[in-house]
C-alpha positions as CSV (number, residue, x, y, z in Angstrom):
1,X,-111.2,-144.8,180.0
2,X,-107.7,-145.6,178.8
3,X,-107.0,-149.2,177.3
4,X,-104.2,-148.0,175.3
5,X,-102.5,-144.8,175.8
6,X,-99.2,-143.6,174.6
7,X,-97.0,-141.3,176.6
8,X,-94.6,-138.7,174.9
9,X,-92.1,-138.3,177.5
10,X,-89.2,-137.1,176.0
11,X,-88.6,-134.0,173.3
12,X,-85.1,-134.2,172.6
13,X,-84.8,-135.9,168.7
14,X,-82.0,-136.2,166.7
15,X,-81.3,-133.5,164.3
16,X,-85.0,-131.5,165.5
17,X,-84.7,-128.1,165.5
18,X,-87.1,-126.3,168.1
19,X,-89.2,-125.5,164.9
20,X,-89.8,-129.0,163.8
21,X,-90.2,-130.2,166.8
22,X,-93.8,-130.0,167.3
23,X,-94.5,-131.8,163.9
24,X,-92.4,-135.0,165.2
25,X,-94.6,-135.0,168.3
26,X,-97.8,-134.8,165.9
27,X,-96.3,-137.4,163.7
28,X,-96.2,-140.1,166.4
29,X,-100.0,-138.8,167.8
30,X,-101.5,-139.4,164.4
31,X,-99.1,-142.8,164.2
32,X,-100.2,-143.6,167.7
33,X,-104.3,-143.2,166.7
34,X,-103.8,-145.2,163.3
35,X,-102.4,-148.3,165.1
36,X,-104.5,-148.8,168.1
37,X,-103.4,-146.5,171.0
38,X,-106.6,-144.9,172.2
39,X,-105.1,-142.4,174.2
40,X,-101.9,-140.2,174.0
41,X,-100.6,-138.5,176.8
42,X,-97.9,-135.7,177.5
43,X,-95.9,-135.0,180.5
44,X,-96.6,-131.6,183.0
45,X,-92.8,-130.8,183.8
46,X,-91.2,-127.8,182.7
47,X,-87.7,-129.4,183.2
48,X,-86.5,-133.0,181.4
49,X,-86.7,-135.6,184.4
50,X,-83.8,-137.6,185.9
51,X,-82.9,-140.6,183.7
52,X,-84.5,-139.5,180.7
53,X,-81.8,-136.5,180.5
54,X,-80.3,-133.9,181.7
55,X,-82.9,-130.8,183.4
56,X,-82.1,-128.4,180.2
57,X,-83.2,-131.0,177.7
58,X,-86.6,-129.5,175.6
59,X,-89.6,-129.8,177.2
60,X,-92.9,-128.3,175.9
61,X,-95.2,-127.2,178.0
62,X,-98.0,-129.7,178.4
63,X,-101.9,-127.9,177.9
64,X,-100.5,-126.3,174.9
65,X,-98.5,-129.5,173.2
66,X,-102.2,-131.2,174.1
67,X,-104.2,-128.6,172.2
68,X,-101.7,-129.2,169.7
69,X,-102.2,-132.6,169.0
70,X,-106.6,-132.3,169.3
71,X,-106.0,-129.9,165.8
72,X,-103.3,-132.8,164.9
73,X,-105.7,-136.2,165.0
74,X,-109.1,-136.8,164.9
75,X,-110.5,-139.2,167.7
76,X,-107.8,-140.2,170.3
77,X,-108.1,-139.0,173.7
78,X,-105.8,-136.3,175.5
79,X,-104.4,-136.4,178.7
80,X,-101.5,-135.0,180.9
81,X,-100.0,-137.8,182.9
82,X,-100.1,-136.4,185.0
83,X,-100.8,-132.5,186.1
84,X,-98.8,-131.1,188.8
85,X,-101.6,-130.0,190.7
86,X,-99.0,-127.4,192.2
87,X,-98.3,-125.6,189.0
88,X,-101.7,-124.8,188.8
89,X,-105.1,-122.9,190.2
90,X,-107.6,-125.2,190.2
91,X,-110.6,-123.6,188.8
92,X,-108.1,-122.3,185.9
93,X,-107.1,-126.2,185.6
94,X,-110.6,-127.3,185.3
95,X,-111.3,-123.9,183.1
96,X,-108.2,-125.0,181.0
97,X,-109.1,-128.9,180.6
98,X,-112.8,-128.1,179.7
99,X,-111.5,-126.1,177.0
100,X,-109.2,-129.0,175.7
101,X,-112.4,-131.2,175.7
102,X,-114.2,-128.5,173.5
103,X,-111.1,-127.9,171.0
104,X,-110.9,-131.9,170.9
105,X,-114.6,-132.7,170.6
106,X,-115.0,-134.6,173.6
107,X,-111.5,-136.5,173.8
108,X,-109.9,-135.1,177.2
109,X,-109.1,-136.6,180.4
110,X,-108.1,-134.8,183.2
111,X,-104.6,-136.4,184.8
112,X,-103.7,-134.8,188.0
113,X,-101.2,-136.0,190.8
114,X,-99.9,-134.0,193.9
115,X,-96.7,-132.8,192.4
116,X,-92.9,-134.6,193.2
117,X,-90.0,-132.2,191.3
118,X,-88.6,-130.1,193.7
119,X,-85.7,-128.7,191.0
120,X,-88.7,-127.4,188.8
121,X,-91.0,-125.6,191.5
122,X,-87.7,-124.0,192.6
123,X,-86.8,-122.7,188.9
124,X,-90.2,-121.6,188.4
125,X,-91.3,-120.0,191.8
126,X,-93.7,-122.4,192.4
127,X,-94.0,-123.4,196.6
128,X,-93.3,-127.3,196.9
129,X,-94.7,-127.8,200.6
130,X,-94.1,-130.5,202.5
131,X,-95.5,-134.3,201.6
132,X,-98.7,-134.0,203.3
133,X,-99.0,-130.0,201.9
134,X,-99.1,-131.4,198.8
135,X,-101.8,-134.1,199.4
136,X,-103.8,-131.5,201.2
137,X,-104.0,-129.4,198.7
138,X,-104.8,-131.6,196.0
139,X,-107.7,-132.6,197.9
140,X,-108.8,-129.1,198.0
141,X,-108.5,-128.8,194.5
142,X,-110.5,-131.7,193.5
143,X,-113.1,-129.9,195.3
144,X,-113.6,-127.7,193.1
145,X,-112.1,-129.1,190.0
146,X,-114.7,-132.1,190.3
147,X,-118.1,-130.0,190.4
148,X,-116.4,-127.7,187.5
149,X,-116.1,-130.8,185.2
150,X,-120.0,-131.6,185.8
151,X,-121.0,-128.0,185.2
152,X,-121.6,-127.3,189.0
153,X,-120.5,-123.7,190.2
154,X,-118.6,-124.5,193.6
155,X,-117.9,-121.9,196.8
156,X,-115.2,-123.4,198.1
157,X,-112.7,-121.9,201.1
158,X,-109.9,-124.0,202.1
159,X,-105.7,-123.5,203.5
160,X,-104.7,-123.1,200.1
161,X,-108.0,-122.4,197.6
162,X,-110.8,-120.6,197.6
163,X,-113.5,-120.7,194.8
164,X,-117.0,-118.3,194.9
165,X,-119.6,-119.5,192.7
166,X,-117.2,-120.7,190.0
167,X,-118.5,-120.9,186.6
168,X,-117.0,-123.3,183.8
169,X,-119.0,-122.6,180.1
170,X,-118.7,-123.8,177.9
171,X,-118.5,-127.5,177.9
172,X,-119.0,-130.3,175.8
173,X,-120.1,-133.1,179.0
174,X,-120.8,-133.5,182.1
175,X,-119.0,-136.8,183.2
176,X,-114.9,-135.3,182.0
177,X,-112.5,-138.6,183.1
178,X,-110.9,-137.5,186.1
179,X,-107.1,-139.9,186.4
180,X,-105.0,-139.8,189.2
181,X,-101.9,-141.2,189.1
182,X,-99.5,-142.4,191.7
183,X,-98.8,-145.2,193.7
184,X,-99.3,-144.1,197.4
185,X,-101.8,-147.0,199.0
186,X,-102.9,-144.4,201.7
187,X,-102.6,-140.9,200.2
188,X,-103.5,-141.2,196.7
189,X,-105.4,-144.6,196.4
190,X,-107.9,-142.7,199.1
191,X,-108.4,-139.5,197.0
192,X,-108.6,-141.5,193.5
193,X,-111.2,-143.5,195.5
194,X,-113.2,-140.7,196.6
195,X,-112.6,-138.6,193.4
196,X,-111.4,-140.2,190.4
197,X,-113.2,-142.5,187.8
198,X,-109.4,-144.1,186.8
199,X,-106.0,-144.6,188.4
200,X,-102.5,-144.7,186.9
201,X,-100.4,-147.0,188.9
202,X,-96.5,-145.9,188.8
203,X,-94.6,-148.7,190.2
204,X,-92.6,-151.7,189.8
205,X,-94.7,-154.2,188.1
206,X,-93.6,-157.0,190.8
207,X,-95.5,-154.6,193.5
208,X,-98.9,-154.0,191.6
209,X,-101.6,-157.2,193.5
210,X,-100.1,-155.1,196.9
211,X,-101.2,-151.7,195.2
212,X,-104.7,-153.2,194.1
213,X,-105.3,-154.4,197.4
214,X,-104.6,-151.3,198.7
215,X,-106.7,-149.4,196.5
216,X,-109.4,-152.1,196.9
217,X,-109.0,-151.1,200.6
218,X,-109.3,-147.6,200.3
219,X,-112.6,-148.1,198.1
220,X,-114.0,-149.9,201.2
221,X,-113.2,-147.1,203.6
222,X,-115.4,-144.6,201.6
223,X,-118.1,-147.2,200.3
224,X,-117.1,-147.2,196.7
225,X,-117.3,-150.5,195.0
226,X,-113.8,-151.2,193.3
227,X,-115.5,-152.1,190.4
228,X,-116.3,-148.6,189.2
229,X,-112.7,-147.4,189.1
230,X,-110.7,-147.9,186.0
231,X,-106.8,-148.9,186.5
232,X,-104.3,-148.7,184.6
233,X,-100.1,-149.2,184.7
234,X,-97.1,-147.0,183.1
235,X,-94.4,-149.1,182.1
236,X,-91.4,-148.2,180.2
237,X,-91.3,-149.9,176.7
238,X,-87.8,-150.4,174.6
239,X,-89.2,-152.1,171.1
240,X,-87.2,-153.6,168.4
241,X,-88.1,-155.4,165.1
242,X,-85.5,-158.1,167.3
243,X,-84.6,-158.2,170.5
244,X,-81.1,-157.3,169.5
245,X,-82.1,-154.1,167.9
246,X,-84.0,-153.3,171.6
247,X,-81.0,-154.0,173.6
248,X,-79.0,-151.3,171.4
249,X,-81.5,-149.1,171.8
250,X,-81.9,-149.5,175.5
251,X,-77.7,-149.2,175.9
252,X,-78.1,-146.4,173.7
253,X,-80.7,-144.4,175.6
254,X,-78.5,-145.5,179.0
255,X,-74.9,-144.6,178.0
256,X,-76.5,-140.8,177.1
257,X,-76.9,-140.4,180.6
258,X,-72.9,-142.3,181.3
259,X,-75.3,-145.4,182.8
260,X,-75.2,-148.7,181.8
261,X,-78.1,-151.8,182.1
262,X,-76.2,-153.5,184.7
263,X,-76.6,-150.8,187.1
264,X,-80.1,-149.3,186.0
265,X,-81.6,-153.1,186.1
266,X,-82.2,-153.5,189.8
267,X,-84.4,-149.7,190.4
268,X,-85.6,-150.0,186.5
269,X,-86.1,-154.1,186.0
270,X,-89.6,-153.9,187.1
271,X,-90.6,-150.8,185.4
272,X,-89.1,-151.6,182.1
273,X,-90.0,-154.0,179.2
274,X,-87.4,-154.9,176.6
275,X,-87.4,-156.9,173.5
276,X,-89.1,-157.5,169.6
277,X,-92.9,-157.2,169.7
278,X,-93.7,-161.1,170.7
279,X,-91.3,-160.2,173.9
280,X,-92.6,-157.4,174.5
281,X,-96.3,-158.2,174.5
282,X,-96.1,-161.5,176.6
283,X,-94.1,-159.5,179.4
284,X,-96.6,-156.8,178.9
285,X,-99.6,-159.7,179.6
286,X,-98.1,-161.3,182.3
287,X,-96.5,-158.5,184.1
288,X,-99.7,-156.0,184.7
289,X,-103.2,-157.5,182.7
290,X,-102.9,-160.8,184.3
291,X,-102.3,-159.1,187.6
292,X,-106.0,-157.4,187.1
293,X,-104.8,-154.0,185.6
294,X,-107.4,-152.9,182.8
295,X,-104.9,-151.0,180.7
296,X,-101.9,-149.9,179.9
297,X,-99.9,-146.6,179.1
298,X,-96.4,-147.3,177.5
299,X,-93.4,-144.7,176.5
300,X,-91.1,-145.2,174.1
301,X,-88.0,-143.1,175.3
302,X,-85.2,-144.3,173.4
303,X,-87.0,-144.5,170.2
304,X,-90.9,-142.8,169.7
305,X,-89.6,-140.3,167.8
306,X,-89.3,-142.7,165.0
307,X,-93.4,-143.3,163.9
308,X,-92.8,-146.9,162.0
309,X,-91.8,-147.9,166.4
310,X,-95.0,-146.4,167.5
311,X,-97.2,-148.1,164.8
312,X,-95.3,-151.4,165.9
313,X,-96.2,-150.6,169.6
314,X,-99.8,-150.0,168.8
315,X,-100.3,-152.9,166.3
316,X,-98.4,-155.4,168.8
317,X,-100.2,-153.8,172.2
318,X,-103.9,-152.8,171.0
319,X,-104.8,-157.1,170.8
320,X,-103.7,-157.3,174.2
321,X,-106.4,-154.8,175.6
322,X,-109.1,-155.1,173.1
323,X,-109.2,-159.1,172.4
């Protein structure tokens, strides 16, 4: 399970060429393991995401980077968060996370969600469905992702997948994390409740005792006992050595995109942390571990690139989640 994960959501680095890139990415992997983050996670979009940049800013392609980074460090887990379930077949998504888990030794988690850019399935040819498409077929996929990961060999004929006898050698375990992340309180809190051993909850941190509630809720409709299911929360980090140094960043990473704090505080305010390590750490605290989430995933988008800032993170964060 996640305590401590670091999310790479951004590949655009000042003066990275596409042949260096990769090796900046490893840098803050192998930073991120020697300071305390247990986890590091990658993005599944094939464009660059509104408010981190514009749609032809680099992005590498996720199960790939991943693999990447398992030959790059030695014992952090490796997850998408989280896979576009739509981008992919699911017996070739549980073929191709099984095979992450052998390259890495045992260190994958499987992060799936429904699927959300439109722009992207549009570029690539991919069919985007309506709302409750998507949610449907999710849940058809977990059915026979799930049995894959234990070394089962579903049949499985649904509206949108079919499966016969589907075999998944070789693999390393039998109990492969499934994470689904998301924030619906019907939708996805019911299928992370029936199928998932951990939950990423995207929201505003202001929202998260309603979204535990809810997933409480949904654990009661299907007779699962909260307990057993691992939470987490993705929050937006801008570190400094001061809080000055964070602001700049922050106005920095805003004015790229020709926006400004005052405007990106009242979507952003509860999704983003800002400040020098003490500042960060006690917002951290109070904002999502004292509300009852177990851990946390953090990005660094204005400044991860630099590995001395993810070393800070870890070294400031891991206390929080490990004490």
């Amino acid at each position: 399970m996640i305590r401590l994960g670091y999310q790479i959501p951004n590949f655009t680095y000042p003066d990275t060429a596409p042949s260096e890139l990769f090796g900046v990415v490893a840098a803050q992997a192998r930073a991120a393991e020697a300071s305390g983050f247990d986890t590091v996670l990658v993005m599944d979009h094939f464009y660059q995401l509104p408010m981190l940049g514009p749609p032809e800013n680099e992005m590498l392609e996720c199960y790939s980077t991943l693999a990447g980074l398992a030959a790059s460090t030695e014992s952090i887990q490796l997850s998408a968060l989280v896979t576009g379930n739509t981008y992919r077949n699911p017996a070739m998504l549980a073929k191709t996370v099984t095979t992450l888990d052998v390259v890495s030794s045992g260190r994958a988690i499987l992060g799936i969600g429904a699927g959300w850019f439109e722009l992207e399935h549009e570029g690539y040819g991919f069919e985007f469905g309506t709302f409750s498409d998507r949610f449907v077929r999710l849940e058809e996929a977990l059915q026979i992702i799930k049995p894959m990961l234990q070394g089962l060999r579903p049949t499985f004929d649904g509206s949108w997948y079919r499966a016969k006898d589907a075999i998944n050698e070789p693999r390393v375990r039998d109990d492969l994390p499934i994470m689904i992340g998301g924030s619906g309180e019907k939708k996805t809190f019911r299928l992370a409740a029936l199928y998932a051993d951990e939950v990423n909850v995207i929201c505003g941190a202001d929202e998260l005792p309603r979204k535990l509630d809810a997933l409480a809720a949904r654990c009661e409709d299907v007779g699962r006992d909260r307990s057993t299911i691992h939470t987490t929360w993705h929050g937006a980090v801008v570190l400094g050595r001061t809080t000055a140094e964070a602001e700049a960043v922050r106005d920095g990473l805003l004015a790229a995109q020709g926006l400004d704090w005052a405007t990106v505080e009242p979507m952003m305010g509860q999704r983003m942390v800002i400040g020098d390590p003490d500042t960060v750490a006690e917002q951290l605290r109070a904002r999502a571990l004292d509300q009852g989430i177990d851990g946390l995933t953090i990005n660094l988008q204005g400044n991860g690139h630099d590995p001395e800032i993810v070393a800070l993170a870890g070294e400031t964060l891991a206390p929080l989640v490990n004490g």
